[in-house]
C-alpha positions in Angstrom: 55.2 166.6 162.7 52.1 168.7 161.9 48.7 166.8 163.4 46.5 169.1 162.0 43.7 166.9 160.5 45.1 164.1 161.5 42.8 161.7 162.6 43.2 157.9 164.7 40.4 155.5 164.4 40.0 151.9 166.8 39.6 149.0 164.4 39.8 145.6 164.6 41.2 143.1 161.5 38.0 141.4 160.0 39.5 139.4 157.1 42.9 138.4 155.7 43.5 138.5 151.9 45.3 136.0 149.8 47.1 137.8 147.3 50.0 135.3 146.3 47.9 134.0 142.8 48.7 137.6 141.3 52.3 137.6 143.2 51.5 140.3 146.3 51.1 140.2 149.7 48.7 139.2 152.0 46.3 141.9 153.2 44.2 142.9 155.9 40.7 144.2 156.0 40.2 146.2 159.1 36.9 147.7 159.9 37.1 150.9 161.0 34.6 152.4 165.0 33.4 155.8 164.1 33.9 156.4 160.3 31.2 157.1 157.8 30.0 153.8 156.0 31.1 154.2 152.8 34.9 154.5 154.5 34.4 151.7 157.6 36.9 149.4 156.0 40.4 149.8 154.3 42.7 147.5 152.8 46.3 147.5 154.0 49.2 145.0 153.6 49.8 142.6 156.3 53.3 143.6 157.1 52.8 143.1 160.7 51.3 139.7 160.3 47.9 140.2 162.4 45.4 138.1 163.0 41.4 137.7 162.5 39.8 139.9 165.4 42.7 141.9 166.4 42.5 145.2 167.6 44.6 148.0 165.8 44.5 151.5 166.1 44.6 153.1 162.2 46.0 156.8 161.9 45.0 158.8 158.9 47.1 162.2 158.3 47.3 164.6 155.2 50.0 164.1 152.9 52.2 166.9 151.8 51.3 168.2 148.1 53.2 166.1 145.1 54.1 168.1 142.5 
């Protein structure tokens, strides 16, 4: 696999999201060491089932061009 621009940031989960109301699964918000403010938290479903204050590690890599 090709790790150019990839990039791994420490965060650590801050909140989880109900989503059952609209039918979709929970989510976590994780806050994000090191990135700009505007991009210090993402959104991700909680397929891993973590908990409030856990640390994760969150990988960001470039995907290849969709047609």
């Amino acid at each position: 696999m090709d790790t150019q621009g990839t990039i791994t940031l420490a965060g650590v989960v801050q909140k989880l999201i109900d989503r059952s109301i609209v039918n979709e699964p929970q989510q976590a918000q994780i806050s994000l060491s090191g990135a700009d403010h505007l991009y210090d938290e993402v959104r991700v479903p909680n397929v891993h089932k973590w908990e409030v204050g856990k640390g994760v590690e969150v990988t960001i890599r470039p995907r290849r061009q969709v047609a």
